[in-house]
Each structure stands twice: as structure tokens, then as C-alpha cells.
N, C-alpha and C positions, 0 to 999 in steps of 0.2 A: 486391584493392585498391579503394579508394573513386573515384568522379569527386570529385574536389576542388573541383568547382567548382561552384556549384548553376545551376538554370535554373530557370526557369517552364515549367511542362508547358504552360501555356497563352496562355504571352506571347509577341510577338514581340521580337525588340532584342538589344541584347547580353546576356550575362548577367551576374549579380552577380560583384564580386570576390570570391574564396578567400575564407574566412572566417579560415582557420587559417593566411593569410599575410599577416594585416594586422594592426593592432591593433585588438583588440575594438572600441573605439569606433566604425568606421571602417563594420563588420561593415552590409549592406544590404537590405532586404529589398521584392523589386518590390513595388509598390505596389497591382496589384492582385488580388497574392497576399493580401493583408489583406481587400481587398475582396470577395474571392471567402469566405474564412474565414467572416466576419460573416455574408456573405449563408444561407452552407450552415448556417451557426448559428442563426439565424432561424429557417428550414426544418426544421431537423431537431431545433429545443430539447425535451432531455427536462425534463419538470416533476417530480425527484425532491425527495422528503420534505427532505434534507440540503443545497436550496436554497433552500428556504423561511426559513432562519436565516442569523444576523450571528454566532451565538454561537459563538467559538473556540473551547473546547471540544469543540463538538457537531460541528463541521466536523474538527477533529483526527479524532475519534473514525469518522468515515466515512470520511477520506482514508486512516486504518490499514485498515479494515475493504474498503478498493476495491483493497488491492495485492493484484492477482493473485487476485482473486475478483469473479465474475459480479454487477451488480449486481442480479439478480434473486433473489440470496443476498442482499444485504445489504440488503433494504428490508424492513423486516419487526421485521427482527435490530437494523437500526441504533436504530429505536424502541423497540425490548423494551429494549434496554441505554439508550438517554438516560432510558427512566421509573423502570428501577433502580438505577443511577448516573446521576444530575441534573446531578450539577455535579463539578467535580474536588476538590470539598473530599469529595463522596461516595464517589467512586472510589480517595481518599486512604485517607479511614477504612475501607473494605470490608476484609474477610479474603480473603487472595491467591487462597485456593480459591474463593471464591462469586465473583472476578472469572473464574479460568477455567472453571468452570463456565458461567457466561453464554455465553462465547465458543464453547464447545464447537460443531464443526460449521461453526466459520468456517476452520479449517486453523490452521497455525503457530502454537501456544499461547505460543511464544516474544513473537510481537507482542502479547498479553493481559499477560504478564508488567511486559514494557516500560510500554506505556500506564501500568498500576498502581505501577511505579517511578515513573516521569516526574511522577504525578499527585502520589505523595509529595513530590517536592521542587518542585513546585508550591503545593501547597499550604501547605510547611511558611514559603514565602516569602510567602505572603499569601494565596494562592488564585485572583491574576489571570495568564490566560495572557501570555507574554511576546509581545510584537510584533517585536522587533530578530530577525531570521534569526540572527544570531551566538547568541541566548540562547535558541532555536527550538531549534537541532541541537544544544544540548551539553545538551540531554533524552535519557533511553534512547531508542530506539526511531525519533526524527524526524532524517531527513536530508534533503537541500538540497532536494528533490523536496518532499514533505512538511510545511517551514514554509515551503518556497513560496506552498503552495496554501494554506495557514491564513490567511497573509497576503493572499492574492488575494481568497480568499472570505468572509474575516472583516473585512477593514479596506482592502478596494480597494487595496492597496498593488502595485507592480509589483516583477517578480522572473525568476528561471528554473523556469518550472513544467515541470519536462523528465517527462513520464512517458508510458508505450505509446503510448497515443491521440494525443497532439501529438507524439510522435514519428511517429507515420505521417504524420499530416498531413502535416509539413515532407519526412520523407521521398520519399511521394507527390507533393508539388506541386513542390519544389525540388529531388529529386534522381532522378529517373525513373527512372534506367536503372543507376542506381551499385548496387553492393554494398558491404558491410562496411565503410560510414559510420559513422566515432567521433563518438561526443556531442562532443570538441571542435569537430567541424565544425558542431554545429547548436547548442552553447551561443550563442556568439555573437548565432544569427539568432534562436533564442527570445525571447533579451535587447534584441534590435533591434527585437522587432516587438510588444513587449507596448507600451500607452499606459502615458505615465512618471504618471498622476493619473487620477482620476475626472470631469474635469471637463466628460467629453461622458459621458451615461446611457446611451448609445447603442454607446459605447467606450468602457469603463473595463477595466480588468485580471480585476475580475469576470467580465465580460461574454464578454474576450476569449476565455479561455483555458475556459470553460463552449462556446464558438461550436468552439475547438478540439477538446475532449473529444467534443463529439459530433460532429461531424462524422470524427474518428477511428475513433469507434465502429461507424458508418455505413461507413467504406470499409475498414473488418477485415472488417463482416458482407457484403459486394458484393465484395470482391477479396481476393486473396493476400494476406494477410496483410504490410502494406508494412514494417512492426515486424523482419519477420523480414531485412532488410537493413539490417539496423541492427548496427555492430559487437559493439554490446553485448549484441546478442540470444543470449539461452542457454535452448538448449529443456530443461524443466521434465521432471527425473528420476522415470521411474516410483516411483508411492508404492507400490501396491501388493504386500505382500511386502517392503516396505524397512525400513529400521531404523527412519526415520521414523515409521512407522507402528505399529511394534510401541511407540515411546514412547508414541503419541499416545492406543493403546489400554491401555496401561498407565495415563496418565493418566486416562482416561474410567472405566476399574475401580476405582481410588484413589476420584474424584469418588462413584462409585455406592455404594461403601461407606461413604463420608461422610454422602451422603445419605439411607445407608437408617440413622445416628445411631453408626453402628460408629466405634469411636475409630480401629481401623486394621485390616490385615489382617496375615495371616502371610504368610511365603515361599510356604510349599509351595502354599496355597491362590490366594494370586496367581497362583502358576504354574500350577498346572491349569486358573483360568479363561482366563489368555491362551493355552494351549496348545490350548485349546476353539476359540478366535476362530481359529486357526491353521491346526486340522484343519477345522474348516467350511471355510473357504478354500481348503481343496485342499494345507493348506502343511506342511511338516517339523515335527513337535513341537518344544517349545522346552525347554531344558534351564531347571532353575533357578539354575543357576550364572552364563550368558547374564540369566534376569532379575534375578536379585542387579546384575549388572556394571549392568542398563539404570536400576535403580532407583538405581543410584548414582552412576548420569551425572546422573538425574533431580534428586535431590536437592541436588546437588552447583549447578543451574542454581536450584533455590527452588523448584522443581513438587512436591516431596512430602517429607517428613522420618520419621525413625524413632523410636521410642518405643518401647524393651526393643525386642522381637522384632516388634515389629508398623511395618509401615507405613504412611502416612496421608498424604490430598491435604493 
């Protein structure tokens, strides 16, 4: 069970009321818990590439590209794909294969897919990203986390930018000692403690929740992991040998055959190459019947389609 009730690791006084037994508005947050944030954000600001812009678009395109991937992967990556998708009118018009292609190597090809949805009915509306949260998450792919931070980092606007790193934060500073804390207990304090405008440079919602991110970052890499007392924390299923992976390489075989101008492949010869990838790995040969079934989950999701006997990204 959680302490319900937060504190300041480093304050003296009473502590804040419950969060999840008041009405949000009410929700508190010491004051110089804020204080401390800012300062350790100062200190410790990284200067990445996907800071340097205003352009929603480009901000979307990193906040997908940071779930659950090191950002030492994605600086690199994030600019190979803004010079070859520019804008969302570009990523509209791309062929769905040359957007997973690009992506290759960043995990879940599903979040590729998405983006390249979302950028379609983006685009087909004019080609300007939306601002309103409400028109943010009914995109494939963006949830409240998500056009939070589009919003925060693209148009200074305040929000709940709830993801790992400002969850530890909050977890670390205002709940020390609790276990399996639900995000209803720390929506609230999120939403209490972002600045409602931009109108100090100094503390804007930009500023904030960037003072957050790193300072998270910071105390993942110095301490236990404070994320992992979080209710909502669920440790990440081996890939290796998982189903997952056998799609992912199924996809990358698809791509490579594309690439090398081949309109598609056959069964038998798909299956011999992923049963190659399989055996190198130490792992059970794969039947073709198993990759018949995979390529037809595959397709069935938009990652590859059929043509007479052949398959194709």
C-alpha cells in the first residue's frame, strides 16, 4: 500500500494534505519542493538537439522516440528522421515502409506506424499540429503524457506531463518512503506544481518540467531506481527469444528485401532466413506455419502485405 500522504524529504512542517482525498484544486505542493526542482534543473540542464526547437512536430517526434529508449539512442536518430521527414506533410506523404525503415533500431515499430497515421490525419486537416490536449490524444499513437509535453515544449502551455523521470522526482522528494504510489496520487501534485503561463522565463512550464526531466534522470543514475515505487511500474518483459522479436525480425527481413528492389519474398525462403537468426541465437528452429501465423498478425496490423505468394514490407 502507498503512504497517502506526501512529505518533503527535505522540509520541516506539516506535510501536504492527501491529494486523493481533496479536490484536485485544493492538491499542494511545499513550496520549496519547486525551489529545489529549478535549482537541480539549472545544475544538471542537458543541452539536447530536441531543445533547441518550438516546432511541434519535431518535439512530437522525440517525445515518441524517448518512451522507453536511452536518450543516447535517440540523438542521432531524432535528426536523421527530421532531415528525412521535415515536416508532417512529409511523413504524411512517405510510403509506410521507408517510415519503418528509418525507425529500425529504435524498438516498437508499432510507435512508427502510429506517428505515420496520426501524421495522415494531420495533415489531410491542413498540416498544423493541433494545440488543444483533447485534439493531441484522439491522434494514434499520443496519450495525455505525450501532448502534454508537445504542449509544454512547443507553446509553453501548462499541463500533466506525468512520465518516468518527473515521476521520480515527485516520488523521491514527496514520497520517501511509500511504495506502490498510483499516479492518482501524484496527478494532482503535477498539475499543482507546473506555472499556469510563461510569464517569468525563469519558470515557464517549458523550463519546468525540462528542470524535472533532468533532475530525474540524475537521481535514476545515483539511486534506486525511485520510478520503481511507483504503482504503475511494470518491469519490461524479456525480448530476447520472445514473440516480439521474432516480429521485429521478420519486419527487418521484409525491409531488407525491399531494399535490396525485390517486390517480395516467399514463405519457405522467409522462413529459412528467420530460422537462421534463431539458430545463431542458440534458439528452436522456427516452423513455417508459426511464420505464416506471424506474418499475419503482421499484416493484418499494416507492417507488410501479400502479393500472389509473395510477401512484402
Amino acid at each position: 500500500m502507498s503512504d497517502a500522504t506526501p512529505t518533503s524529504a527535505h522540509a520541516a512542517g506539516p506535510a501536504s494534505p492527501t491529494p486523493s482525498a481533496e479536490p484536485k484544486a485544493l492538491a499542494q505542493v511545499p513550496p520549496e519542493f519547486r525551489q529545489k526542482v529549478l535549482e537541480r534543473g539549472r545544475e544538471l540542464y542537458r543541452d539536447l538537439p530536441w531543445r533547441r526547437t518550438r516546432d511541434p512536430y519535431q518535439i512530437w517526434i522525440s517525445e515518441v522516440m524517448l518512451q522507453q529508449t536511452q536518450v543516447t539512442r535517440v540523438d542521432g536518430r531524432w535528426q536523421r528522421w527530421c532531415e528525412r521527414f521535415p515536416s508532417v506533410d512529409a511523413l504524411a506523404a512517405a510510403d509506410a515502409a521507408d517510415v519503418l525503415e528509418e525507425w529500425q533500431g529504435m524498438g516498437y515499430n508499432r510507435r512508427a506506424l502510429a506517428l505515420w497515421r496520426a501524421a495522415g490525419i494531420v495533415s489531410a486537416a491542413g498540416g498544423a499540429m493541433p494545440i488543444e490536449a483533447r485534439e493531441l490524444v484522439a491522434l494514434p499513437g499520443i496519450g495525455p503524457a505525450t501532448a502534454a509535453g508537445i504542449r509544454a515544449f512547443a507553446y509553453d502551455l501548462p499541463g500533466v506531463y506525468l512520465e518516468t523521470n518527473v515521476r521520480s522526482v515527485f516520488l523521491h522528494e514527496l514520497y520517501p518512503d511509500a511504495v506502490a504510489v498510483p499516479d492518482k496520487d501524484l496527478v494532482p501534485l503535477v498539475e499543482a506544481s507546473c506555472p499556469a503561463d510563461d510569464s517569468d522565463p525563469q519558470d515557464d512550464p517549458r523550463t519546468w518540467y525540462y528542470a524535472l526531466l533532468d533532475y530525474g534522470a540524475y537521481l535514476k543514475k545515483t539511486l534506486p531506481n525511485p520510478s520503481r515505487r511507483s504503482k504503475s511500474h511494470v518491469r519490461q518483459s524479456r525480448f530476447e527469444g520472445s514473440h516480439r522479436q521474432k516480429r521485429a525480425e521478420l519486419v527487418r527481413l521484409l525491409l531488407g528485401h525491399r531494399s535490396a528492389g525485390r517486390r517480395g519474398v516467399d514463405l519457405v525462403t522467409i522462413t529459412e532466413e528467420l530460422s537462421a537468426i534463431e539458430a545463431e541465437a542458440g534458439r528452436r528452429k522456427i516452423s513455417a506455419r508459426d511464420v505464416a501465423a506471424l506474418l499475419e498478425e503482421l499484416e493484418a496490423e499494416g507492417f507488410c502485405h501479400k502479393i500472389g505468394g509473395n510477401w512484402s514490407a
